[in-house]
HTML snippet that shows the backbone in 3Dmol.js (N, CA, C, O; Angstrom):
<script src="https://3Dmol.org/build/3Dmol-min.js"></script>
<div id="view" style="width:600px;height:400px;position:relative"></div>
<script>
const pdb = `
ATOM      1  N   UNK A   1      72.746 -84.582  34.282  1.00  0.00           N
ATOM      2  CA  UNK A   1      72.221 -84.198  32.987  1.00  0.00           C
ATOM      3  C   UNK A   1      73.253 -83.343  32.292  1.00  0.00           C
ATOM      4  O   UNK A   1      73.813 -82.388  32.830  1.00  0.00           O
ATOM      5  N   UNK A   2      73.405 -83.645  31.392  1.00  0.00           N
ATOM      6  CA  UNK A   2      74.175 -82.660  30.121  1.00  0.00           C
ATOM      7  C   UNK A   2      73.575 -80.988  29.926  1.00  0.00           C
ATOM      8  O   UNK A   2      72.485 -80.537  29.573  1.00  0.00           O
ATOM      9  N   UNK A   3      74.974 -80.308  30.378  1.00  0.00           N
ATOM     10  CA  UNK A   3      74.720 -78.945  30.651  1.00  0.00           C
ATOM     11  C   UNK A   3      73.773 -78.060  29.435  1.00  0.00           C
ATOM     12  O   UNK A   3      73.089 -77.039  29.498  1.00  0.00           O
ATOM     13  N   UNK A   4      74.139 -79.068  28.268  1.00  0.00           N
ATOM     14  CA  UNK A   4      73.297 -79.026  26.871  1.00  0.00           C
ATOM     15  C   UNK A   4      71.941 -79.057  26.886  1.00  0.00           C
ATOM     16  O   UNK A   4      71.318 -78.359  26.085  1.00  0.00           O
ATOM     17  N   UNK A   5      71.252 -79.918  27.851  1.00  0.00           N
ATOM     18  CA  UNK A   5      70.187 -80.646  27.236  1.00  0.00           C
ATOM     19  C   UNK A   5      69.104 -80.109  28.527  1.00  0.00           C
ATOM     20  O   UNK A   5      69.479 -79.784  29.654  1.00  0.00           O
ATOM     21  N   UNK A   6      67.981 -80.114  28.135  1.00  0.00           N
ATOM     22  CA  UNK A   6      67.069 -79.506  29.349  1.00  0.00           C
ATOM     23  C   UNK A   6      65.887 -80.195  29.335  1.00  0.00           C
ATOM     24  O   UNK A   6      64.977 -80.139  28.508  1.00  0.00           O
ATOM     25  N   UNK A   7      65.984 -80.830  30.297  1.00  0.00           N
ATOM     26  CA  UNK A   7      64.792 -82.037  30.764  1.00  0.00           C
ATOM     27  C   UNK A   7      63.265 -81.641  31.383  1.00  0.00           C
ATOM     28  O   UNK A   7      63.162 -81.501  32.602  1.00  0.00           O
ATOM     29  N   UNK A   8      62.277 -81.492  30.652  1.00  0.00           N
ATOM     30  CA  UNK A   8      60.666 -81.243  31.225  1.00  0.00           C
ATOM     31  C   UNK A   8      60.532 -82.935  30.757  1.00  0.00           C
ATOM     32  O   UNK A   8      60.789 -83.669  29.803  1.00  0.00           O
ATOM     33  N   UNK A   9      59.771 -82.995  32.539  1.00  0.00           N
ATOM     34  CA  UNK A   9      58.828 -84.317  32.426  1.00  0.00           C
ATOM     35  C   UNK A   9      57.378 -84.246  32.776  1.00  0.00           C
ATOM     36  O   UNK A   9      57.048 -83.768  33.861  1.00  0.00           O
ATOM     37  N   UNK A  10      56.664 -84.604  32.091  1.00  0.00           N
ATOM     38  CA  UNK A  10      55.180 -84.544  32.333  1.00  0.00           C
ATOM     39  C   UNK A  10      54.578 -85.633  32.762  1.00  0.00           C
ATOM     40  O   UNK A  10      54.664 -86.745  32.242  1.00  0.00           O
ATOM     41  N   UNK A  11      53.868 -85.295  33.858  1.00  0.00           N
ATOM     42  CA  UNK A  11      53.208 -86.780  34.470  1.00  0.00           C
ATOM     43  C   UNK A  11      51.779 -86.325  34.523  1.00  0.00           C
ATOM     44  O   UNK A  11      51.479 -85.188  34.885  1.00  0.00           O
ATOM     45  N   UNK A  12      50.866 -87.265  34.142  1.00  0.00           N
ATOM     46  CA  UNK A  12      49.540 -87.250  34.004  1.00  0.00           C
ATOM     47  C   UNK A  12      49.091 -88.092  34.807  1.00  0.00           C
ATOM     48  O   UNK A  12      49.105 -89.296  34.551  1.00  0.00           O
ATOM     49  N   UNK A  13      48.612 -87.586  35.925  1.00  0.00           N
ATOM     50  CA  UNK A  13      47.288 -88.286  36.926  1.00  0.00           C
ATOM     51  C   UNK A  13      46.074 -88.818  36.780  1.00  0.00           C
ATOM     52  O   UNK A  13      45.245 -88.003  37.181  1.00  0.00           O
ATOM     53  N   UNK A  14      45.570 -89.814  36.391  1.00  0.00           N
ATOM     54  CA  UNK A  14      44.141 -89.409  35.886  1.00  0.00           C
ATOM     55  C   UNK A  14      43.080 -90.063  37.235  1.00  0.00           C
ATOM     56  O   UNK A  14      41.867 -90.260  37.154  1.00  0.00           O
ATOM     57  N   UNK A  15      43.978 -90.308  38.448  1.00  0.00           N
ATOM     58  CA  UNK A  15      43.417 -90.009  39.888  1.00  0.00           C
ATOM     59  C   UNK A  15      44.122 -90.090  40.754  1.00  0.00           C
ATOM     60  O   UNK A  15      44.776 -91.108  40.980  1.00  0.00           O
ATOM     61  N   UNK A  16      44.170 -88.875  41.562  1.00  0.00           N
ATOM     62  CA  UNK A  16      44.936 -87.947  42.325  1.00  0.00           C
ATOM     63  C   UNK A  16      45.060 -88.742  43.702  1.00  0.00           C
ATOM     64  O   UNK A  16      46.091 -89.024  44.313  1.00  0.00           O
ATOM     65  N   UNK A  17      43.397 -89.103  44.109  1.00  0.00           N
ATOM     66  CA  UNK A  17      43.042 -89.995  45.155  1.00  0.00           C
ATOM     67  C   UNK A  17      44.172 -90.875  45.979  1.00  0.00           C
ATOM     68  O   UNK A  17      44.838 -90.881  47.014  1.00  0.00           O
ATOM     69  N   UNK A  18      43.827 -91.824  44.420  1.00  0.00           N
ATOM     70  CA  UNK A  18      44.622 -93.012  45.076  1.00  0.00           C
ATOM     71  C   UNK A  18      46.400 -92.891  44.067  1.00  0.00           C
ATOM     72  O   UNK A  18      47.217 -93.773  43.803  1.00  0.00           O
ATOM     73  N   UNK A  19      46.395 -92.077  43.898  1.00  0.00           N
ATOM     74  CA  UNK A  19      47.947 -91.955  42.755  1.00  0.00           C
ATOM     75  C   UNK A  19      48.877 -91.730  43.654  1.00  0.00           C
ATOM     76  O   UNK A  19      49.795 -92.494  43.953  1.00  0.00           O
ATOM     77  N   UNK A  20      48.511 -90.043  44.360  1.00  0.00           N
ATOM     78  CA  UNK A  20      49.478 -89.040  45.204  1.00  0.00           C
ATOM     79  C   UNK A  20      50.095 -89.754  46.083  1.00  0.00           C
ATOM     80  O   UNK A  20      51.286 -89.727  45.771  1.00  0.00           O
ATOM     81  N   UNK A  21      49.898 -90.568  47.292  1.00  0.00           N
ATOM     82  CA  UNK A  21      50.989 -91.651  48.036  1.00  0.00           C
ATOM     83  C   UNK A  21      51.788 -91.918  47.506  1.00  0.00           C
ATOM     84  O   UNK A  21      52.811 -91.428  47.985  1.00  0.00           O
ATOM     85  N   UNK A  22      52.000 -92.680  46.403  1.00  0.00           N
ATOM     86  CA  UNK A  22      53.290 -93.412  45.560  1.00  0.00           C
ATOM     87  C   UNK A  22      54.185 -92.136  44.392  1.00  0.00           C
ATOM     88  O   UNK A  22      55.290 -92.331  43.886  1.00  0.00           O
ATOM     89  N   UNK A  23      53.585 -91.264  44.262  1.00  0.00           N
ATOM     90  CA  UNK A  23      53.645 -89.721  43.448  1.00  0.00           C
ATOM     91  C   UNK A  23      54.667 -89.346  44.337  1.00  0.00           C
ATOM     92  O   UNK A  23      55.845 -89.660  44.167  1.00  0.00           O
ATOM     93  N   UNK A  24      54.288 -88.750  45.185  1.00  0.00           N
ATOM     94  CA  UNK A  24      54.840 -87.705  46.610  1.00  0.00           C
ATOM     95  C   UNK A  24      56.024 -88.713  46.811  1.00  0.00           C
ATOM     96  O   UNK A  24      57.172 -88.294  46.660  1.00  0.00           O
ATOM     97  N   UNK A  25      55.829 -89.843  47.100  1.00  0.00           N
ATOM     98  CA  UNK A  25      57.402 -90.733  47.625  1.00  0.00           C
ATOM     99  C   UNK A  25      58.603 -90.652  46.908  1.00  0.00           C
ATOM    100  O   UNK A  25      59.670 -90.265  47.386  1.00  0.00           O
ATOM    101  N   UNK A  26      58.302 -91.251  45.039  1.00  0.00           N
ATOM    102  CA  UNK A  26      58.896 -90.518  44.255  1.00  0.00           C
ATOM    103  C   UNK A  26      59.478 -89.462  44.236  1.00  0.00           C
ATOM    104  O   UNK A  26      60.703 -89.337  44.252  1.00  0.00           O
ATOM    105  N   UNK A  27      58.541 -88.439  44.193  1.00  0.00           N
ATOM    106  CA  UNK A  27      59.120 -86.927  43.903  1.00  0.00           C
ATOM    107  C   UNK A  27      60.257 -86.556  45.305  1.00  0.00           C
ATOM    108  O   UNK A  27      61.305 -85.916  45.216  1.00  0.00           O
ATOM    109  N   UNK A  28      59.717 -87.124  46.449  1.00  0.00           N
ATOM    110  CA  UNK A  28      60.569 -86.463  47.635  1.00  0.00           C
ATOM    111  C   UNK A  28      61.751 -87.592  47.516  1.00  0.00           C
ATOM    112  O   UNK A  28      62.503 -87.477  48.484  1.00  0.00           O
ATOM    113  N   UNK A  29      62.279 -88.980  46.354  1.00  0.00           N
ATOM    114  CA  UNK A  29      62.858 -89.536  46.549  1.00  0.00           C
ATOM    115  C   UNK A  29      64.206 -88.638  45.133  1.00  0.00           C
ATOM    116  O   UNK A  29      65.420 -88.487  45.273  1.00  0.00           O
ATOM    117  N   UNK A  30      63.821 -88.462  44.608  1.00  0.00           N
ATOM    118  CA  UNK A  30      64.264 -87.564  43.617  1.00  0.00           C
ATOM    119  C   UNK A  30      64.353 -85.880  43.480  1.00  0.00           C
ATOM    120  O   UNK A  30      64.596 -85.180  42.497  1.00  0.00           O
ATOM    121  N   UNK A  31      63.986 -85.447  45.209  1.00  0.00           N
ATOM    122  CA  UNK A  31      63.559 -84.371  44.784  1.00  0.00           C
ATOM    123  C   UNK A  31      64.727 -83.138  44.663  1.00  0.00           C
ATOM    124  O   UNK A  31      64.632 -81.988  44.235  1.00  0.00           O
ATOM    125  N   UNK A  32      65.752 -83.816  45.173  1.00  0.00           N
ATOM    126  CA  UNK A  32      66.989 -83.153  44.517  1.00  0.00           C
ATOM    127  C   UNK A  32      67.720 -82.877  43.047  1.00  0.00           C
ATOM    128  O   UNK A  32      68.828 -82.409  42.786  1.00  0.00           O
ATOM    129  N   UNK A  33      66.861 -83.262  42.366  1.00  0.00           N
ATOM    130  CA  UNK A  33      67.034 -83.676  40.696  1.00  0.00           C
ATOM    131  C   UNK A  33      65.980 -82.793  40.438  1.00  0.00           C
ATOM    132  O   UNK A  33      65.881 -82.766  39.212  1.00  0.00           O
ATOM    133  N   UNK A  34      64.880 -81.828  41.087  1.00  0.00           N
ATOM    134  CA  UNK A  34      63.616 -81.357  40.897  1.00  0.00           C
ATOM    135  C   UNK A  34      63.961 -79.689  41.018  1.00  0.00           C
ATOM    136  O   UNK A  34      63.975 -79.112  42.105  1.00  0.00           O
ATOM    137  N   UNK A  35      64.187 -79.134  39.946  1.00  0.00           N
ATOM    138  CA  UNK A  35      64.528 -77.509  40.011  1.00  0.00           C
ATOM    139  C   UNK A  35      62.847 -77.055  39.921  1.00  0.00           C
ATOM    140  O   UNK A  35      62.458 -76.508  40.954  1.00  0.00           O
ATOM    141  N   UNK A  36      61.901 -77.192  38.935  1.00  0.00           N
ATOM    142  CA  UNK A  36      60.387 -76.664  39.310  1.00  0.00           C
ATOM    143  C   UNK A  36      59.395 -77.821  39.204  1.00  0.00           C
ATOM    144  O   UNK A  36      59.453 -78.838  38.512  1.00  0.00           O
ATOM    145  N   UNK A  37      58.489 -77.409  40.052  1.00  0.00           N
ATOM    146  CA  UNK A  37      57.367 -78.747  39.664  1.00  0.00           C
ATOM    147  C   UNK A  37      56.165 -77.635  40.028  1.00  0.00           C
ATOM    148  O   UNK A  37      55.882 -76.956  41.015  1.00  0.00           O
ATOM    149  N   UNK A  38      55.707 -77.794  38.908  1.00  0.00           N
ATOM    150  CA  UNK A  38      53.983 -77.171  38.698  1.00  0.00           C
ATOM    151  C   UNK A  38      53.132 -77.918  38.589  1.00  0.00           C
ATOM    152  O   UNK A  38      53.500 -78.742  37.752  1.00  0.00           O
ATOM    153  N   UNK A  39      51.726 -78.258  39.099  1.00  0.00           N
ATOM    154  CA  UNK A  39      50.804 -78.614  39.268  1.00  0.00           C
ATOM    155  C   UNK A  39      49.732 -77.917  37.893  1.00  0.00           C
ATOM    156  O   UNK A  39      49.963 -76.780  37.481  1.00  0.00           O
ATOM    157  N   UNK A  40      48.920 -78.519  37.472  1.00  0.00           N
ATOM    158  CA  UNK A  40      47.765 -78.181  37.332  1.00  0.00           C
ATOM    159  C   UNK A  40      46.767 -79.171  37.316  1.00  0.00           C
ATOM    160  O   UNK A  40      46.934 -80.376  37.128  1.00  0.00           O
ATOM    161  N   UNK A  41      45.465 -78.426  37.578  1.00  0.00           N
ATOM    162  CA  UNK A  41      44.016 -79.544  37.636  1.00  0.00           C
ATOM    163  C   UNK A  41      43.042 -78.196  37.856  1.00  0.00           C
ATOM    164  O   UNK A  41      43.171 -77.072  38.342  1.00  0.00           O
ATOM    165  N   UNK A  42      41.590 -79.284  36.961  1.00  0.00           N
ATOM    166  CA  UNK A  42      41.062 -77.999  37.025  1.00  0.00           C
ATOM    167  C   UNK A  42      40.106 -77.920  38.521  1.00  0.00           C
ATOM    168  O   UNK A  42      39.702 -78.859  39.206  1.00  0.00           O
ATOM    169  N   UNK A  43      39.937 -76.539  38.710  1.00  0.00           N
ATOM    170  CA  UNK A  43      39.297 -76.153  40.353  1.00  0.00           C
ATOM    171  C   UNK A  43      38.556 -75.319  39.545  1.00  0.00           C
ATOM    172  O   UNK A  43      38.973 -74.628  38.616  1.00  0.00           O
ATOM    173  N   UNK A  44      36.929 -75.475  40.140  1.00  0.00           N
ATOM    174  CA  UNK A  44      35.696 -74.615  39.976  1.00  0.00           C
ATOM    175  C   UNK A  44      34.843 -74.502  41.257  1.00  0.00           C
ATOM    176  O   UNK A  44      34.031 -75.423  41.335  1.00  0.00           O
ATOM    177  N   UNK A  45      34.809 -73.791  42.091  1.00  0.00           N
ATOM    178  CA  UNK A  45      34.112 -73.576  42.998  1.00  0.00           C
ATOM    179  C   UNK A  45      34.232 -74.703  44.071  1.00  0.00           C
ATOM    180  O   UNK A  45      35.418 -74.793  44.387  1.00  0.00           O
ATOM    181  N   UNK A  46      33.463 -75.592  44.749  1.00  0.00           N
ATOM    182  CA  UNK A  46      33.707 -76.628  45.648  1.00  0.00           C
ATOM    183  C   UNK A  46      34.196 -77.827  44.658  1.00  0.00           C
ATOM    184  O   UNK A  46      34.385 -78.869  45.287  1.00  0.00           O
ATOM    185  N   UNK A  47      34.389 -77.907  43.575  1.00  0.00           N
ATOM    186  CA  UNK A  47      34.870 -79.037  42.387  1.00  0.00           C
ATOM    187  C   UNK A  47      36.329 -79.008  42.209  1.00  0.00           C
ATOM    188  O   UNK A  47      36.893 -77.989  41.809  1.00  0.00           O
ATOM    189  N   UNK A  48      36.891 -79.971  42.462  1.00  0.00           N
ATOM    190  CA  UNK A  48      38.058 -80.392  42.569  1.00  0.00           C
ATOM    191  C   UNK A  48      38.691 -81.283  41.546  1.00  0.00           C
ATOM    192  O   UNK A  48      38.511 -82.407  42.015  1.00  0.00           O
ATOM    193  N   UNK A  49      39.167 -81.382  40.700  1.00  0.00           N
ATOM    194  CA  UNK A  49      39.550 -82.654  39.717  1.00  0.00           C
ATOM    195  C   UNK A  49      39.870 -83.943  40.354  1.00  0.00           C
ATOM    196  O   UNK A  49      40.411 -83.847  41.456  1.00  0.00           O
ATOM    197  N   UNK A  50      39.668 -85.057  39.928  1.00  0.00           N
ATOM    198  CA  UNK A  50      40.266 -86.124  40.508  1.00  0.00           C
ATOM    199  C   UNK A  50      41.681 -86.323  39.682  1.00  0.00           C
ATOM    200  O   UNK A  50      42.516 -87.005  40.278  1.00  0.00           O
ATOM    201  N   UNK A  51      42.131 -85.714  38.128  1.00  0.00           N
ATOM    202  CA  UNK A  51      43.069 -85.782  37.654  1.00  0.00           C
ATOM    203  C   UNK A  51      43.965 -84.527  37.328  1.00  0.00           C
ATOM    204  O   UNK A  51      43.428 -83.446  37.570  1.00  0.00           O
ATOM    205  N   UNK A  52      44.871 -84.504  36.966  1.00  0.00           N
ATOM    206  CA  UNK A  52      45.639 -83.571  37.192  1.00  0.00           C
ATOM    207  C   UNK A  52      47.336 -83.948  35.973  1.00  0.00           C
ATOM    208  O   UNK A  52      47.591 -85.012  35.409  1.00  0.00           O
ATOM    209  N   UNK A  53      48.098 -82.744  35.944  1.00  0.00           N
ATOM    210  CA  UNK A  53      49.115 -82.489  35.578  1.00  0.00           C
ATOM    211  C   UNK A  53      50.240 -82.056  36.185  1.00  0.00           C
ATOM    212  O   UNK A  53      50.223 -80.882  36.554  1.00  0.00           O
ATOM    213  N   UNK A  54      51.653 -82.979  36.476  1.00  0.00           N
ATOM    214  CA  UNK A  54      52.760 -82.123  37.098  1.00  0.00           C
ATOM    215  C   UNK A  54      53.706 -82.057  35.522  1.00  0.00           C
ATOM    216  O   UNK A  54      53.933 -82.820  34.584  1.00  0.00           O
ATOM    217  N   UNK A  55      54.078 -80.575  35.951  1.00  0.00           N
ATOM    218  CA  UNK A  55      55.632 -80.614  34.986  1.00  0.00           C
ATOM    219  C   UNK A  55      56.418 -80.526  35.932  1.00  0.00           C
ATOM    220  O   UNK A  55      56.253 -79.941  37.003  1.00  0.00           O
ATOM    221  N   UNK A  56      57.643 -81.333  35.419  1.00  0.00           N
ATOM    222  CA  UNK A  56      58.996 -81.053  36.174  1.00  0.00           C
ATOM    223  C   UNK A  56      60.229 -80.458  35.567  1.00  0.00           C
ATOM    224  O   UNK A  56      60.684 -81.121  34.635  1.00  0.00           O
ATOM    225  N   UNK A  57      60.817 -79.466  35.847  1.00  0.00           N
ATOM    226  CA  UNK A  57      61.557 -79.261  35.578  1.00  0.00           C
ATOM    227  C   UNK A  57      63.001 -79.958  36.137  1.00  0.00           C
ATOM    228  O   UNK A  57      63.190 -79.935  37.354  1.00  0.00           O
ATOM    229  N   UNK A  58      64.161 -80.664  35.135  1.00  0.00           N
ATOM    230  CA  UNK A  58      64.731 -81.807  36.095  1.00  0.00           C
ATOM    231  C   UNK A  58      65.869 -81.310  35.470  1.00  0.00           C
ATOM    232  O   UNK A  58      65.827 -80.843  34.332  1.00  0.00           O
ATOM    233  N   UNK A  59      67.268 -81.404  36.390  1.00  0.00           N
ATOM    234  CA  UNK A  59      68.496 -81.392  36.497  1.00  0.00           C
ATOM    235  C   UNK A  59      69.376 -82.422  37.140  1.00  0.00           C
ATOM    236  O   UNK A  59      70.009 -82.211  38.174  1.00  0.00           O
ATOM    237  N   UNK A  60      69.380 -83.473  36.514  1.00  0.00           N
ATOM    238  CA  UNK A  60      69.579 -84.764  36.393  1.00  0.00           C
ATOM    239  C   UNK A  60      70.829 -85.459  35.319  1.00  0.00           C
ATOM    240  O   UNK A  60      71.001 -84.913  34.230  1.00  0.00           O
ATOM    241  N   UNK A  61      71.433 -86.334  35.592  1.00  0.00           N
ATOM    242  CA  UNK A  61      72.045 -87.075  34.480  1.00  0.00           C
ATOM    243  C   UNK A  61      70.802 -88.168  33.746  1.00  0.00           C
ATOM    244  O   UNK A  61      70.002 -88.653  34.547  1.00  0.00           O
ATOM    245  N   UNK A  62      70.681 -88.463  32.587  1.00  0.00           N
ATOM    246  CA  UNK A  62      69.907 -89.134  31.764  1.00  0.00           C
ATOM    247  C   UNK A  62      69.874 -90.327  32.574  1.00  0.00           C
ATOM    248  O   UNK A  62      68.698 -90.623  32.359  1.00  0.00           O
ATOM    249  N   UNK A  63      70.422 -91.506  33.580  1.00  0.00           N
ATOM    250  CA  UNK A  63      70.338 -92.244  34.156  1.00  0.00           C
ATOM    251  C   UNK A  63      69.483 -92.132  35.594  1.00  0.00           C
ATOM    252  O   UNK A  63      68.826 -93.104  35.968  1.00  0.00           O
ATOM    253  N   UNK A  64      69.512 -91.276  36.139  1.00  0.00           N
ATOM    254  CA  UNK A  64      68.564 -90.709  37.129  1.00  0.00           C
ATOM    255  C   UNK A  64      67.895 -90.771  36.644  1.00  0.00           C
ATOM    256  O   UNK A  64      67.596 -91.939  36.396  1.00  0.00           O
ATOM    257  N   UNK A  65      66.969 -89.673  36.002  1.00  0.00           N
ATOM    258  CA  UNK A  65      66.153 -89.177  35.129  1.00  0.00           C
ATOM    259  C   UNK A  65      64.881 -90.409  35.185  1.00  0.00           C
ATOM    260  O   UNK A  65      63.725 -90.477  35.600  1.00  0.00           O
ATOM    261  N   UNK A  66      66.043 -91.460  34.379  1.00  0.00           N
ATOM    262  CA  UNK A  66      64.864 -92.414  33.867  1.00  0.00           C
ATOM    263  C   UNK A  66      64.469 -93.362  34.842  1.00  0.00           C
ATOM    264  O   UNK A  66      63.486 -94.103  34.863  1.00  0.00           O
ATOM    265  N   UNK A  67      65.816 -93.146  36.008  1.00  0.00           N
ATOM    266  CA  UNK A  67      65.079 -94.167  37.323  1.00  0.00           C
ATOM    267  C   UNK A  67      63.825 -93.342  37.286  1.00  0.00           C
ATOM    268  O   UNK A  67      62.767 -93.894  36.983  1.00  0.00           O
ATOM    269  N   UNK A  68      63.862 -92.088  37.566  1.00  0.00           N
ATOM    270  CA  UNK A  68      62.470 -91.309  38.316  1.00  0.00           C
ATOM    271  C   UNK A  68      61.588 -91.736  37.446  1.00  0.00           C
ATOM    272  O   UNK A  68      60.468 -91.890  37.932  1.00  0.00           O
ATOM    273  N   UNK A  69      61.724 -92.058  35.992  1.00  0.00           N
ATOM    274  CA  UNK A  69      60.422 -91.785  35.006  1.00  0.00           C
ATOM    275  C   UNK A  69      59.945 -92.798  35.300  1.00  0.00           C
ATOM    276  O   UNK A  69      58.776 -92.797  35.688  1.00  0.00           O
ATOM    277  N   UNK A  70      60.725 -94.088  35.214  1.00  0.00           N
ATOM    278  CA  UNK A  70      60.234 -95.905  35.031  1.00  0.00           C
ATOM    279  C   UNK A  70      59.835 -95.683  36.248  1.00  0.00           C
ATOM    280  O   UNK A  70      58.626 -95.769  36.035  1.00  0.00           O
ATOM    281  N   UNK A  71      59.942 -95.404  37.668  1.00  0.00           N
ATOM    282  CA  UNK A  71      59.174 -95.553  39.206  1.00  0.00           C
ATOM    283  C   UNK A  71      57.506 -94.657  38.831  1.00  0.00           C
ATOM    284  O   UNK A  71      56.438 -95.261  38.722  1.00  0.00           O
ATOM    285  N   UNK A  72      57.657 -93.269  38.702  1.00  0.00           N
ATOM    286  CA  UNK A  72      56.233 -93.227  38.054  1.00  0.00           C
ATOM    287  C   UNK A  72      55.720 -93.607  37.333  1.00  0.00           C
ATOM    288  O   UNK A  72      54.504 -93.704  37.494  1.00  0.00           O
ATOM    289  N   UNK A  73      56.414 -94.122  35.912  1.00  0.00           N
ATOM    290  CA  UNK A  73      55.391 -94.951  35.222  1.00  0.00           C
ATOM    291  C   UNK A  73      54.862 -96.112  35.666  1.00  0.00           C
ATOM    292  O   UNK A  73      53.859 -96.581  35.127  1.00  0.00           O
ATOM    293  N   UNK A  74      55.303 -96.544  36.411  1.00  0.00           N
ATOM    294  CA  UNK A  74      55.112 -98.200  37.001  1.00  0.00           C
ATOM    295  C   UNK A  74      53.726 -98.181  38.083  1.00  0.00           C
ATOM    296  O   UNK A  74      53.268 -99.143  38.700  1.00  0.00           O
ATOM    297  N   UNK A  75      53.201 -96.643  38.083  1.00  0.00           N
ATOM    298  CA  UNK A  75      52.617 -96.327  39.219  1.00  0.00           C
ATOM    299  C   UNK A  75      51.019 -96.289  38.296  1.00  0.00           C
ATOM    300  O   UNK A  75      50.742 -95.566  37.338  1.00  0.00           O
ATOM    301  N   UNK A  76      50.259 -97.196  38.888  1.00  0.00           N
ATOM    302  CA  UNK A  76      48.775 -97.810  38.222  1.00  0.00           C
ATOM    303  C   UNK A  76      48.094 -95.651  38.243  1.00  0.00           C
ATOM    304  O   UNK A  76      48.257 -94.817  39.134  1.00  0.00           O
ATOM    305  N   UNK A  77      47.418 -95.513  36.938  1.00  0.00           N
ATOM    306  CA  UNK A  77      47.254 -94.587  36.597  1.00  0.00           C
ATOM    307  C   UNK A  77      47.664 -93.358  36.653  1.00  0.00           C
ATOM    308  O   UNK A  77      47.072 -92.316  36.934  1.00  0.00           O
ATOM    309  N   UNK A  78      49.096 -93.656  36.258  1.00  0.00           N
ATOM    310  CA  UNK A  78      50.263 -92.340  35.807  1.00  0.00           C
ATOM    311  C   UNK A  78      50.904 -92.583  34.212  1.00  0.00           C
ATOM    312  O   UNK A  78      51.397 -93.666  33.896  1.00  0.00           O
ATOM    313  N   UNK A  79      50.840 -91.677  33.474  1.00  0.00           N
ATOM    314  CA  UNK A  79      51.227 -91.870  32.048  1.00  0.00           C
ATOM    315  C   UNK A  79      52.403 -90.585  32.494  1.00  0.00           C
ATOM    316  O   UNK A  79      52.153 -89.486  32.988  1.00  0.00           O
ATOM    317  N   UNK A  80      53.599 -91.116  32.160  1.00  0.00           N
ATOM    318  CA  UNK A  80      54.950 -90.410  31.898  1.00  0.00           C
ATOM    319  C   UNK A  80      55.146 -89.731  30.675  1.00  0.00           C
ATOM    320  O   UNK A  80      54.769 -90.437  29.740  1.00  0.00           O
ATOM    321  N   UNK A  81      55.617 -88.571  30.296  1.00  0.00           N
ATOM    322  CA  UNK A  81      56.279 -88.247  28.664  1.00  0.00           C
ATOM    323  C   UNK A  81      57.402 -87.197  28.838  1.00  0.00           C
ATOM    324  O   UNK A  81      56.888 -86.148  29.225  1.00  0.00           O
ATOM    325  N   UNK A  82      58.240 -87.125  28.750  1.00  0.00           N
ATOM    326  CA  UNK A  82      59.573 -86.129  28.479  1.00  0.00           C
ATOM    327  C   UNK A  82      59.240 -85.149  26.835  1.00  0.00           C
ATOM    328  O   UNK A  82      58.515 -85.255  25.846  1.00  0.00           O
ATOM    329  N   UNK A  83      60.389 -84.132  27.420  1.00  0.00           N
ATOM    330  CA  UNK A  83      60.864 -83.010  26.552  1.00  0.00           C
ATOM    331  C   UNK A  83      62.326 -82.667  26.689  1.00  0.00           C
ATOM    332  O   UNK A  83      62.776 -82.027  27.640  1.00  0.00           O
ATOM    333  N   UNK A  84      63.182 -83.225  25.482  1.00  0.00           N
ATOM    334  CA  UNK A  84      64.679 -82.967  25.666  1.00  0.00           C
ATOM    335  C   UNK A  84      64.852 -81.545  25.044  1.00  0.00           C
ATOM    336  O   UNK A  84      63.927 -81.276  24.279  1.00  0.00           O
ATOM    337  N   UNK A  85      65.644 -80.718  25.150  1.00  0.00           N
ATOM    338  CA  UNK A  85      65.759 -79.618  24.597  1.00  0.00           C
ATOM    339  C   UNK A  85      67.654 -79.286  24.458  1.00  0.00           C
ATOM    340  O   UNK A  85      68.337 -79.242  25.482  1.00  0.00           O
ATOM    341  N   UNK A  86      68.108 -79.138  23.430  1.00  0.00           N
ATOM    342  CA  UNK A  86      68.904 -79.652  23.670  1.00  0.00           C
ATOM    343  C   UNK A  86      69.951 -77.447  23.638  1.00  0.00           C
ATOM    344  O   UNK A  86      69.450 -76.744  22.761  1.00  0.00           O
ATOM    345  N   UNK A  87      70.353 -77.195  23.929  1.00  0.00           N
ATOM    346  CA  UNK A  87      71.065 -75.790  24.106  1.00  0.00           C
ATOM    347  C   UNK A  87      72.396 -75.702  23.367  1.00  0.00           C
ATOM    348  O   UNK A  87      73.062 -74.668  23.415  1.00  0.00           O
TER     349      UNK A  87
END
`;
const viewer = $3Dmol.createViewer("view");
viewer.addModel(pdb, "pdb");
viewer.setStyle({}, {cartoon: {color: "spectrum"}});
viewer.zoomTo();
viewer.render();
</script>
């Protein structure tokens, strides 16, 4: 990635269930390109979300990058979206 430019990717789960197997392979296949990854979903007492939010924070060349994005997007109920930022 261009020392310029600062890559957040957002991946939207909308089930965790059956998503996270093919998620987790990804991420640990890329996960050297992975400076933060935050989670959120909402938790209320014994209630658990079935969907959820990762951000990634990525340090990547733009060709990586988009291997990682096109492998999660390709993944049956995951919606991908980026944030370039450029410095």
């Amino acid at each position: 990635m261009d020392k310029r430019r600062h890559l957040i990717v957002g991946v939207h789960i909308t089930d965790r269930v059956q998503s996270v197997p093919d998620i987790q392979k990804t991420f640990t296949e890329y996960g050297c390109y992975i400076r933060t990854r935050v989670g959120l979903h909402e938790v209320q007492g014994d209630y658990c979300a079935p969907g959820g939010l990762i951000l990634l924070d990525m340090i990547c060349d733009a060709k990586i990058c988009q291997e990682m994005v096109a492998k999660l997007a390709a993944i049956a109920g995951v919606e991908v979206q980026q944030m370039a930022f450029d410095h």
